[in-house]
N, C-alpha and C positions, 0 to 999 in steps of 0.2 A: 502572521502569528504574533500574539504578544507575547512579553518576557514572562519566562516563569509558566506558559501553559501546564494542565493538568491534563495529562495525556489519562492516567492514571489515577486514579481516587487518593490522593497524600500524595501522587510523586508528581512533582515539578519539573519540566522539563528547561534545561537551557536553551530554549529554541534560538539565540543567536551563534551558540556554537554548533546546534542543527546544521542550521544556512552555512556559516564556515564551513561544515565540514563536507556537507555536497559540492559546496565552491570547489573545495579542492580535490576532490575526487573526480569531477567532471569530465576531466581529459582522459584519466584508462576507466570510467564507469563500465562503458559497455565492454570490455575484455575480463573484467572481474563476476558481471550480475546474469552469472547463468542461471541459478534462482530467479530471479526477476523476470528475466527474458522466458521460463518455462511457465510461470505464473501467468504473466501477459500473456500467452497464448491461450491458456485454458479458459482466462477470461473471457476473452476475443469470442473463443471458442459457443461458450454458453451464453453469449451474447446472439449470436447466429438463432436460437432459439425462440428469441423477442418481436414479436409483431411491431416493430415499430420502423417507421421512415424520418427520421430528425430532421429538421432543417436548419440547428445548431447545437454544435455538440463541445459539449468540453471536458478535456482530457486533464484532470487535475492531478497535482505533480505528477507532470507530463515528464519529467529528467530529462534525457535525450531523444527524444521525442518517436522512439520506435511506435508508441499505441496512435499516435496522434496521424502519422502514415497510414496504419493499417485502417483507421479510421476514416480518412477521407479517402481512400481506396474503396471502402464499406459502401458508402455514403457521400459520391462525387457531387453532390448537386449541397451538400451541407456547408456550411460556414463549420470549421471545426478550430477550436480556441485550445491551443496548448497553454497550458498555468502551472508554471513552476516561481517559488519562493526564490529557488537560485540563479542567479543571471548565468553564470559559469553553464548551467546546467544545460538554457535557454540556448545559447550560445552552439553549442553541438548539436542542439535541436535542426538549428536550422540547416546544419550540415545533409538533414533527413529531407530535406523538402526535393518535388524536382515540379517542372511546370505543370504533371499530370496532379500530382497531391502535394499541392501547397497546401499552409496550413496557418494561422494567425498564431501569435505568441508573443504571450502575458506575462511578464513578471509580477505576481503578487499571491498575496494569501490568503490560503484556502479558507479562514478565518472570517475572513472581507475579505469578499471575490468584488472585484470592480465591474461586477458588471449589474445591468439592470435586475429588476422582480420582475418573473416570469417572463424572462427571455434565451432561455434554454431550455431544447427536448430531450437530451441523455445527457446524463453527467454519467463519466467513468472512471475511476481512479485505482491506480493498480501499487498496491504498498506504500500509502504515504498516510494513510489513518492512523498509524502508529507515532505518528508525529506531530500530532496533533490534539488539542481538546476535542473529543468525538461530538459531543454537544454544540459546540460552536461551531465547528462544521455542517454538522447536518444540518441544524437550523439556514446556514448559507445556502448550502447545496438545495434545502426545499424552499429557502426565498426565491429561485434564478430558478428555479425548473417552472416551466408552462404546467398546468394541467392537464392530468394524465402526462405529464413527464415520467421518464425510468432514470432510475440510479443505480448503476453495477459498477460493484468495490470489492477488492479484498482488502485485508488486511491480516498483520500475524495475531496469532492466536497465545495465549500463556504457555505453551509449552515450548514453545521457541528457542534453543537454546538453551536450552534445558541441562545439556552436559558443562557447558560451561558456567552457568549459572552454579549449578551443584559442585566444580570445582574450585570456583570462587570461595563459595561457602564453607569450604573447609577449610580457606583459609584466614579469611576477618569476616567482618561483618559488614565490609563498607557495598555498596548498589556497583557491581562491575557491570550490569546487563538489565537493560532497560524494561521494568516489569510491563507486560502486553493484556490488553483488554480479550475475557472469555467470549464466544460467542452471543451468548445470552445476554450481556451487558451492553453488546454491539446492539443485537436486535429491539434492547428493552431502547437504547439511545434513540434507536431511529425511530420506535412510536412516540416518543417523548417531542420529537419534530415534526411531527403530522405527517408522517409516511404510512403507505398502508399495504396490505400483503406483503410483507417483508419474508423471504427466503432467504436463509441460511445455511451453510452448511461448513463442514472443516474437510480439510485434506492435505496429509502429511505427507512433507518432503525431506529429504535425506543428502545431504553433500559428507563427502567422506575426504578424509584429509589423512597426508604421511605424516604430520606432527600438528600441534597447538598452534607456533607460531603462522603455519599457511591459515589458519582459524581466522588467527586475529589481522593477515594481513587482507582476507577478502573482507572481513568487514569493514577496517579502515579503507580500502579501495572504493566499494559501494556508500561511501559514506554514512554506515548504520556504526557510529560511533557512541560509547557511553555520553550519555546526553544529559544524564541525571542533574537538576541541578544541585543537589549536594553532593555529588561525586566528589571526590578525593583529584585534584589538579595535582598534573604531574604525573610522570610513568610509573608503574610501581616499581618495585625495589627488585634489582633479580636474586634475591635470596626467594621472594613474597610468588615473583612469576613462576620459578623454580618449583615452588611448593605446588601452585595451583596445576601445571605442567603433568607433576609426578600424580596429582588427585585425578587429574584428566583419564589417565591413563587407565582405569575402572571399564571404560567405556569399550575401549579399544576391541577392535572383532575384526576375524581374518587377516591382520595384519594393518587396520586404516582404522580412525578415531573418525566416528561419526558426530555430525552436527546437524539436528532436528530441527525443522519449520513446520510448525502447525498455523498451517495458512486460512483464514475464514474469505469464502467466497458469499457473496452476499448480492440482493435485489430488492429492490421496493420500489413504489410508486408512489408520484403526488398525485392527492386526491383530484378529483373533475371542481372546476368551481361550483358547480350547485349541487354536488354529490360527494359520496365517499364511495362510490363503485368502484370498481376497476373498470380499464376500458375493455369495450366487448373483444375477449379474441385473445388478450394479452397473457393472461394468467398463466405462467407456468408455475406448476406444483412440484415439489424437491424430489419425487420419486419420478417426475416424468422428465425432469431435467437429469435426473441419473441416468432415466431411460434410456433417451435421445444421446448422451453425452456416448454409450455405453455403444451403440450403433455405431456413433461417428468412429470411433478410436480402432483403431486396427488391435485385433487378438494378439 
């Protein structure tokens, strides 16, 4: 990533205190990202739907490298490339490997990926579009995909955090909560990159907490820390947290303060070199991905 990324149309991100702050979060990541780890599965999940066989695949911020396992568990006969920005991150990855699913691991970014044009068949990447220019990403992710390669991503959606967002705002004005790309913006992104058949869709998640401060300390855990770069350095004031704390409180139902992820699940393909078809067989449609999804899941 370079300094300054526009994750967001006017917002800036500090993408070097990004990387610091997965750094340091690395070691309790996986005891904190029960979100993450429910997301990674659904993914995985709707992935199981895809005609496809990769013979390399990469797991872009890969963090501890849970998808990148389940991955070459998938798909033993693949080369499968874990790529994360954070070494720290990297580093517990490899805690994930054993001699049935090993797995290669990349330090770099998703920005510039180091790897060749059209020398990957699935890119998958599970919560890290948010940290990123989506534009310069996609254009990477369709440099390095083969034809007829597939790309399954989510990322979160603007409603995200929604409750704290709106108790921030009652009390300044400064960016407590890092503004997130709509669906549609994601989907207009990836034609914008020569992707085709792109599906889309959202699916909201719910974590409930006994106060604010357990709020704020899973997201400092998972490292989704205010990134803005005109954020306000330094902690706020506890008269300022105090205020924001008692705004919170709006939200609160049967006794727990809800905290909202509108998560977009996403797919597309690179075009065929001398076509813009899709590959025969591949195509799933958003109602028949509902379908199948709707079979899979127990009542």
């Amino acid at each position: 990533m370079s300094d300054g990324t526009e994750g967001v149309e006017g917002f800036a991100l500090d993408t070097r205190w990004v990387q610091r702050s997965f750094d340091r979060a690395a070691a309790g990541y996986d005891s904190a990202a029960v979100l993450h780890t429910q997301v990674r599965r659904d993914l995985l999940e709707r992935l199981q739907l895809m005609a496809i066989t990769p013979g390399v695949v990469l797991d872009a911020g890969a963090g501890t490298g849970h998808a990148s396992r389940a991955l070459k568990g998938r798909y033993p006969k693949a080369l499968v490339i874990a790529l994360d920005f954070s070494a720290q991150m990297l580093r517990m990855a490899g805690r994930r490997q054993s001699w049935l699913r090993r797995f290669s691991r990349v330090c770099g970014d998703a920005e510039s990926l180091p790897l060749a044009e059209g020398s990957v068949d699935l890119v998958v990447s599970n919560l890290m579009l948010q940290w990123c220019d989506p534009d310069a990403v996609f254009w990477e992710f369709r440099r390095v995909l083969a034809p007829r390669g597939l790309l399954c991503f989510t990322t979160f959606g603007p409603d995200t955090l929604r409750e704290l967002r709106s108790a921030w705002a009652q009390v300044d004005t400064a960016t407590h909560v890092n503004p997130f790309l709509d669906m549609h913006d994601v989907g207009d992104a990836l034609v914008r990159a020569g992707f085709i058949s792109p599906v889309l869709d959202v699916e909201r998640f719910t974590l409930r907490y006994t106060d604010v401060r357990r709020v704020a300390e899973d997201l400092k855990a998972t490292g989704a820390r205010n990134a803005a770069s005109a954020r306000r350095r330094g902690l706020s004031s506890p008269r300022k947290f105090a205020a924001m704390q008692a705004a919170y409180e709006q939200f609160r139902e049967d006794g727990l303060l809800p905290a909202t992820h509108e998560v977009v699940f996403a797919h597309a393909w690179a075009p065929a070199s001398s076509s813009r078809n899709r590959p025969d067989g591949a195509e799933v449609s958003l109602q028949e991905l509902k379908r199948q999804l709707k079979l899979r899941r127990p009542s």
